[in-house]
C-alpha positions in Angstrom: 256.7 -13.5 95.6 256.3 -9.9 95.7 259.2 -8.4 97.6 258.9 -3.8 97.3 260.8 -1.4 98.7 258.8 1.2 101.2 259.9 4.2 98.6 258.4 2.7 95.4 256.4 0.2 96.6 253.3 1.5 95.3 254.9 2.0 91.5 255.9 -1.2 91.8 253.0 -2.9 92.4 251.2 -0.6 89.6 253.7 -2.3 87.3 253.1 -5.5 88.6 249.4 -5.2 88.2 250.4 -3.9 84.8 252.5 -6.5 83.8 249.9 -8.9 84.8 247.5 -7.3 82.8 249.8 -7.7 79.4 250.8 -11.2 79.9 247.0 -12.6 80.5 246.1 -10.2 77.4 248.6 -11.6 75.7 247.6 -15.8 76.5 244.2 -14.9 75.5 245.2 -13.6 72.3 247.4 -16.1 71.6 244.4 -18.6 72.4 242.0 -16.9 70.4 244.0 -16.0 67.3 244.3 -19.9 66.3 241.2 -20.7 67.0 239.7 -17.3 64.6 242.4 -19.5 62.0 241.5 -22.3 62.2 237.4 -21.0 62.2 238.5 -19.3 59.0 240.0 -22.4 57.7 237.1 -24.8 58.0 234.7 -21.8 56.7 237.4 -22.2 53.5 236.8 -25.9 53.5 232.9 -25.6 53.9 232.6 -22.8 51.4 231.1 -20.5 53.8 230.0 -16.9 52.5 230.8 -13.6 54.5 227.6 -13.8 56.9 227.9 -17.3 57.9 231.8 -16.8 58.5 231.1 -13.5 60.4 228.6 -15.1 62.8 230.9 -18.2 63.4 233.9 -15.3 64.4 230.7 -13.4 66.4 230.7 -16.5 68.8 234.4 -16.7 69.6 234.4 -13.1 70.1 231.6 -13.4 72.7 233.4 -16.2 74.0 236.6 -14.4 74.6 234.8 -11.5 76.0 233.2 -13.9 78.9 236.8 -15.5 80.0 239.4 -12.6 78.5 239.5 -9.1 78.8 238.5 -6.4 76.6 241.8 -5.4 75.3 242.4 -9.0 73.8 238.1 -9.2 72.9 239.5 -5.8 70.7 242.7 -7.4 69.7 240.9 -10.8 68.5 237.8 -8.7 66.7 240.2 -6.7 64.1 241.9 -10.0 63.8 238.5 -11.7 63.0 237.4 -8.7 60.3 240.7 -9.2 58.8 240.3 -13.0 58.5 237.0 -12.3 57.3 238.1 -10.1 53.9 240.4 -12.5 53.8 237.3 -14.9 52.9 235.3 -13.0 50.8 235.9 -13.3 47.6 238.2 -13.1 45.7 239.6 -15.5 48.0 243.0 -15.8 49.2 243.2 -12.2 48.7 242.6 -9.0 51.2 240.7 -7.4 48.5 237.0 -7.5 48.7 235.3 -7.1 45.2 231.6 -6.8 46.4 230.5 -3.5 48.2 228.1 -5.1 50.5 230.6 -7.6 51.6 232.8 -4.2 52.8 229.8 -3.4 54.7 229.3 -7.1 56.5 233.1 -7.0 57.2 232.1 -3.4 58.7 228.8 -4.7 60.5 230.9 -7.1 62.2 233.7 -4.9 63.4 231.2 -2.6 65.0 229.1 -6.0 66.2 232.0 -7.3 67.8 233.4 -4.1 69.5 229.9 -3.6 70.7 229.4 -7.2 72.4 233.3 -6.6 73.8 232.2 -3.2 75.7 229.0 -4.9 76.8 230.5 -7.9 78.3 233.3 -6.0 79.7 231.0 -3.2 81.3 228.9 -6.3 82.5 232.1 -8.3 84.3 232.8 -4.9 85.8 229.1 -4.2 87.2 229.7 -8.2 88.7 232.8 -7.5 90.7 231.8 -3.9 92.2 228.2 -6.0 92.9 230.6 -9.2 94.3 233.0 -6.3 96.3 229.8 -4.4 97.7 227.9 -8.2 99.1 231.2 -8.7 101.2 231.5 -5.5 102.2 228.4 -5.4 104.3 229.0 -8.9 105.3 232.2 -7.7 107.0 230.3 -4.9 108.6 227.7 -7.1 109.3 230.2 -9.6 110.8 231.7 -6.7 112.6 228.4 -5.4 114.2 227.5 -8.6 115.7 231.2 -9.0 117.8 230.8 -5.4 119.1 227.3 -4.4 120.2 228.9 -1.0 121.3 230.0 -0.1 118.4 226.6 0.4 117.1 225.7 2.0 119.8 228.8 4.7 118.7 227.9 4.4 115.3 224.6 6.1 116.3 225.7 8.5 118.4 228.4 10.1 115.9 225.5 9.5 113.3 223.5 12.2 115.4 226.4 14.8 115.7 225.9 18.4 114.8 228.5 17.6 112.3 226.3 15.0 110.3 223.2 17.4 110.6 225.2 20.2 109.0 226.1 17.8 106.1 222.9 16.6 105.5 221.7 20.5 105.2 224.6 21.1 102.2 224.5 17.7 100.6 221.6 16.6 98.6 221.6 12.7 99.6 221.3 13.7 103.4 218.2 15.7 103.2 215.0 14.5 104.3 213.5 13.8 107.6 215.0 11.3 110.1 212.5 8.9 108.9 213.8 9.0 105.1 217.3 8.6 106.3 216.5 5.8 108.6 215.0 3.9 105.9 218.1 4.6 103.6 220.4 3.6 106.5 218.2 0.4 108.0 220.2 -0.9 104.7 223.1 -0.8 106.8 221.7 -2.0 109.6 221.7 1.4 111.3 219.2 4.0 112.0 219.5 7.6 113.5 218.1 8.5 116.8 
């Protein structure tokens, strides 16, 4: 378990989280880099050309990009375009002898660094979405065992203080009616 001090404990656990962050990095890479091998082995076998190969390495970088992260979805993409000059021909060799095979090998790096921001901003957008639902469940959950506290909640809501700040910032202007249908949201409404 996780045993900090009181002085560093917040380093610490930055580390930790860091740490963590590495070592699943790190499994999914090791996952994904066989299976981007063995992809360009059978593609060997099958005598694949550039664009077939390049969509096969497409899918496993969209797959990693759903389950890893996006350091190991960049990690597995340059891997995959390296794999992929590896294929064209002349084969066996990292030497590409056809111009618009450079640019397929290019088209795919940017292709697959694309998909990897995408599905990372997406996974990202799903937990602040996931973190904001429970959120209002636990204020929801809160209201409903202590009636008075709404009743404080709109009273401090009504405080010269809270008028003065809807005069200077832009997202508290409007009449009360505006507000209370931002705040009915919330489950609260100014008097």
């Amino acid at each position: 378990m996780l045993n900090f001090s009181r002085k560093s404990s917040g380093v610490a656990f930055f580390q930790h989280i860091a740490t963590k962050s590495v070592q699943r990095t790190i499994v999914h890479c090791s996952i994904a880099i066989p299976v981007l091998v063995l992809v360009t082995l059978a593609c060997y076998r099958l005598h694949f050309n550039v664009a077939t190969a390049g969509l096969l390495y497409v899918i496993v970088i969209i797959i990693l990009s759903r389950t890893g992260d996006f350091a190991a979805s960049i990690i597995a993409s340059i891997v995959a375009a390296i794999c992929l000059a590896h294929l064209a021909p002349p084969a066996y060799s990292f030497r590409v002898s056809d111009p618009l095979d450079d640019v397929a090998i290019a088209v795919f790096l940017i292709t697959a660094f694309v998909v990897a921001q995408l599905v990372s901003d997406l996974r990202r957008q799903r937990e602040e979405a996931l973190l904001s639902v429970n959120r209002k469940l636990i204020d929801a959950e809160e209201r409903e065992r202590c009636p008075d506290c709404e009743r404080t909640a709109r009273r401090h809501l009504s405080t010269p203080c809270i008028t003065r700040m809807r005069h200077r910032m832009p997202q508290y202007r409007g009449s009360p009616q505006r507000q209370n249908r931002r705040l009915e949201a919330f489950g609260t409404t100014i008097q």
